[in-house]
C-alpha positions as CSV (number, residue, x, y, z in Angstrom):
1,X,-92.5,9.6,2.7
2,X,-91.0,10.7,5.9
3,X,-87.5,10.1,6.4
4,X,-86.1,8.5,9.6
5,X,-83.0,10.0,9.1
6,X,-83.9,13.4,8.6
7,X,-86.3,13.4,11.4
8,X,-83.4,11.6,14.1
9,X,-81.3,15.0,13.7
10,X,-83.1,17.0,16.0
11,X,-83.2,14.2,18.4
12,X,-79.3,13.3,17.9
13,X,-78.6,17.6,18.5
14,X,-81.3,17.3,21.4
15,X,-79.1,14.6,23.2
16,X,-75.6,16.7,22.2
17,X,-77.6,19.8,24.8
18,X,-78.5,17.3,27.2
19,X,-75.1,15.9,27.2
20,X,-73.8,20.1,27.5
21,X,-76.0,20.3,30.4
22,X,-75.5,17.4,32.5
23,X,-72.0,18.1,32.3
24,X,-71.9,22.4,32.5
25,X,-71.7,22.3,36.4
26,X,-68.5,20.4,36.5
27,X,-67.9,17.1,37.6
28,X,-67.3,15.6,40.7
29,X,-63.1,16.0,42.8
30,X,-62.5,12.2,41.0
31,X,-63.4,13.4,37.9
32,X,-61.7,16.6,37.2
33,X,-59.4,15.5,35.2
34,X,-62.1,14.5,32.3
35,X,-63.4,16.9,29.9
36,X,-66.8,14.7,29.3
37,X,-67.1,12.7,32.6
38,X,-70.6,12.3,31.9
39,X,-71.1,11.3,28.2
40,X,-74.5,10.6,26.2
41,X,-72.4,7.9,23.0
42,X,-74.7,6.9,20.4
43,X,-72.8,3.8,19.2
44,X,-74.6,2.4,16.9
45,X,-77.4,3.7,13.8
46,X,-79.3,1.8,11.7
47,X,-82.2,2.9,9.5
48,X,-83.5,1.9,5.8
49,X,-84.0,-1.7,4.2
50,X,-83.3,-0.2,0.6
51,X,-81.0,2.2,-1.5
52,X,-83.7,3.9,-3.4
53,X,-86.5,4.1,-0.5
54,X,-87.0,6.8,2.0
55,X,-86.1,5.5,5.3
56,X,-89.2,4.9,7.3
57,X,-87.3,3.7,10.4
58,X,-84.1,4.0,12.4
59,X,-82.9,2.6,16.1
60,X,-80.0,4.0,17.7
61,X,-78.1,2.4,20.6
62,X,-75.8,3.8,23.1
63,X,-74.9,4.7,26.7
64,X,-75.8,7.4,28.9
65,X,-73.5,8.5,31.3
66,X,-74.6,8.7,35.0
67,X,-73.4,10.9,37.9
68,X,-72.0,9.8,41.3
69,X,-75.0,9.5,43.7
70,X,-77.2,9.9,41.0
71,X,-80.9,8.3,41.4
72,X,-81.0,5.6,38.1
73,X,-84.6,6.5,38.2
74,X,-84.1,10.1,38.4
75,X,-81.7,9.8,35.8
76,X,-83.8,8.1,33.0
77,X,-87.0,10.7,33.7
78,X,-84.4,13.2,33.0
79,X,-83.2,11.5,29.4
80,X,-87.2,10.6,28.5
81,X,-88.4,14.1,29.5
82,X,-85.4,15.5,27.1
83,X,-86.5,13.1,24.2
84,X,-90.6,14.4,24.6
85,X,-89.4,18.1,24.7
86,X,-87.5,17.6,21.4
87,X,-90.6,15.4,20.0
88,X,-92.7,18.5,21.0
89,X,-90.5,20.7,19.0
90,X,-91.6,18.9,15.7
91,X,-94.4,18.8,13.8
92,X,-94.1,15.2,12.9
93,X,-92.0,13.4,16.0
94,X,-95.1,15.1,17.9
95,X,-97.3,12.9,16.3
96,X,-94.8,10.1,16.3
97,X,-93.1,10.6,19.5
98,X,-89.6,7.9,19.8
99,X,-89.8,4.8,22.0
100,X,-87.3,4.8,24.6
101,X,-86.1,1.3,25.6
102,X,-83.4,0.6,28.6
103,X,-81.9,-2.7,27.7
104,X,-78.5,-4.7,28.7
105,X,-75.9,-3.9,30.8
106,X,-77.1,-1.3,33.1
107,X,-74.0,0.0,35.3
108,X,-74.9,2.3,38.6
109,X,-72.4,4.2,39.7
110,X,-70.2,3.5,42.7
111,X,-67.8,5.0,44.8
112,X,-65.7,4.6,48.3
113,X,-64.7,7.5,50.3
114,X,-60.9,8.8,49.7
115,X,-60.4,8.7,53.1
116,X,-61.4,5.0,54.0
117,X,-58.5,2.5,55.2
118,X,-58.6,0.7,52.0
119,X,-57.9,4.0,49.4
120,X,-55.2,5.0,51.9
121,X,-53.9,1.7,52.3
122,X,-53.3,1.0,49.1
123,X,-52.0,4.5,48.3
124,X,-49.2,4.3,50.8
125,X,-48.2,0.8,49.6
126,X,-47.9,2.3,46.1
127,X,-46.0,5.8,47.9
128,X,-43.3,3.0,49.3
129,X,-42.6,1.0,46.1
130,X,-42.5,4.0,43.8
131,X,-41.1,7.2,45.7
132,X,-44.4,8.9,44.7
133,X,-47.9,9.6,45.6
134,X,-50.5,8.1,43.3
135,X,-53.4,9.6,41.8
136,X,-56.9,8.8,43.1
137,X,-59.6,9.8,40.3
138,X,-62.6,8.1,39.2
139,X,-63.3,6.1,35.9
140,X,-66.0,6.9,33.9
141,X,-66.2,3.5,32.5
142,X,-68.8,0.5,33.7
143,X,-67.1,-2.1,36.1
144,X,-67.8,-4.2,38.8
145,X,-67.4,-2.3,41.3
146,X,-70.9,-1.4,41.4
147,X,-72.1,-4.6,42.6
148,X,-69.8,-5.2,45.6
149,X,-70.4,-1.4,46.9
150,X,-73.9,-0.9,45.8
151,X,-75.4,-4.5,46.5
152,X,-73.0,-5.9,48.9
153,X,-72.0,-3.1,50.9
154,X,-68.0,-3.6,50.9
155,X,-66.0,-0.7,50.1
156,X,-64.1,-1.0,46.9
157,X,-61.5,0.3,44.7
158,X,-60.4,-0.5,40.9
159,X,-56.2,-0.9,41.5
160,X,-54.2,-2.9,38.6
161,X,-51.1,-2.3,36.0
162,X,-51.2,-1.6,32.5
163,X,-53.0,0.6,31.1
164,X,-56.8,1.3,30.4
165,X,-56.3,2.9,26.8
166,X,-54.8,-0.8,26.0
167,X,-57.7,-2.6,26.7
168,X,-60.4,-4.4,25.0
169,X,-58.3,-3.5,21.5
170,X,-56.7,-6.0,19.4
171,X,-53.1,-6.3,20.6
172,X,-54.3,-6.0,24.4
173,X,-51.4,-5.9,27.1
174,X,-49.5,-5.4,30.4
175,X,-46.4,-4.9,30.7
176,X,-44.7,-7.0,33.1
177,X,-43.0,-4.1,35.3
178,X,-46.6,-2.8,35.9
179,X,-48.0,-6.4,37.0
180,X,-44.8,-7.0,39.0
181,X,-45.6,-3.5,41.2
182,X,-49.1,-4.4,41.3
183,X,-48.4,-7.3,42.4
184,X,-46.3,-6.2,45.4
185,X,-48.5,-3.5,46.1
186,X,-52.0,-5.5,46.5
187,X,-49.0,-8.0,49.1
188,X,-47.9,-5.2,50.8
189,X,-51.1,-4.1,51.3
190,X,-52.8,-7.5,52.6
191,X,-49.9,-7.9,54.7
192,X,-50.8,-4.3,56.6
193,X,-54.3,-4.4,56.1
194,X,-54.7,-7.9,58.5
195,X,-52.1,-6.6,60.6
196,X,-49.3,-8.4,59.7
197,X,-46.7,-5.9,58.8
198,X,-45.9,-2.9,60.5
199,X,-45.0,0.9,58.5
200,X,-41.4,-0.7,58.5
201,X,-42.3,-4.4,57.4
202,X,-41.6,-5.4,53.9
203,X,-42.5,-7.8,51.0
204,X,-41.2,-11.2,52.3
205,X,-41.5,-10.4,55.9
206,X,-42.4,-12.9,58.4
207,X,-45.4,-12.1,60.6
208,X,-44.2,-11.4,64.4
């Protein structure tokens, strides 16, 4: 027989070059600090039904990073014309091309401008409680996000303590400084934001 295995290694070093060339022009500003802000994951593999028999088929899973601005169409005639010019490469997977499915969660990308009153408000609230500037960079996990800017048209930003390394892992936290400035922050910012607190006002304030 024909194993599955053997024949998905083209394919799996087919989506390592896409995954080089999406990324080879360099990312966006938000993204410079990641080396792979664009990643193609294969997360999970599963082919055979027996120890002793040649595999005659294997599905793979996994995500496939998309750019800032990026057309989701655009996008996925990019990934299926990749998979056909591997399949053309081989004998076999020319006969037997792979089915491409898009399934599940399905996360467009999203962004606000750095410059809009709600990035620079809540980076001058953090400046005040902390001494310091913040960072502003983009995440190159799904969120949220997508659906209030893409779908509802209000401009959005992803601000909270802890952590993101900590997350979604067994012993998930925050520590309680980090919720305790966020806290103030997303105040001080509400406060400012509808007017109620001048450059000088603080947390606690009364409005005048």
């Amino acid at each position: 027989g024909v194993s599955a295995i053997e024949k998905f290694q083209p394919i799996f070093s087919g989506l390592r070059a896409l995954e080089q060339s999406r990324n080879a022009e360099g990312p966006e500003p938000l993204f410079a600090s990641y080396a792979l802000p664009y990643p193609i994951s294969v997360g999970t593999l599963k082919a055979g039904d027996w120890a002793s028999t040649v595999p005659e088929r294997l599905v793979c899973e996994g995500r496939y990073g998309i750019k800032l601005g990026e057309d989701l169409e655009a996008a996925r005639a990019e990934f299926e014309a990749a998979m056909a010019r591997i399949a053309a490469g081989d004998l076999w997977l020319a006969e037997h091309p792979p089915e491409i499915e898009w399934w599940g969660g399905q996360f467009a990308p999203a962004v606000t401008a750095q410059d809009h009153d709600i990035v620079e408000s809540v980076s001058a609230a953090m400046a005040e409680l902390t001494g310091s500037q913040p960072d502003v960079e983009g995440v190159p996990y799904g969120a949220d996000m997508r659906l209030l800017v893409n779908e509802g048209g209000i401009p959005t930003i992803l601000f909270g303590p802890g952590d993101v390394r900590q997350s979604h892992r067994p012993d998930e936290f925050v520590p309680l400084d980090d919720l305790l400035l966020a806290t103030r922050a997303l105040a001080l910012t509400a406060l400012r934001f509808c007017g109620f607190a001048g450059s000088e006002g603080a947390i606690g304030d009364r409005p005048r």
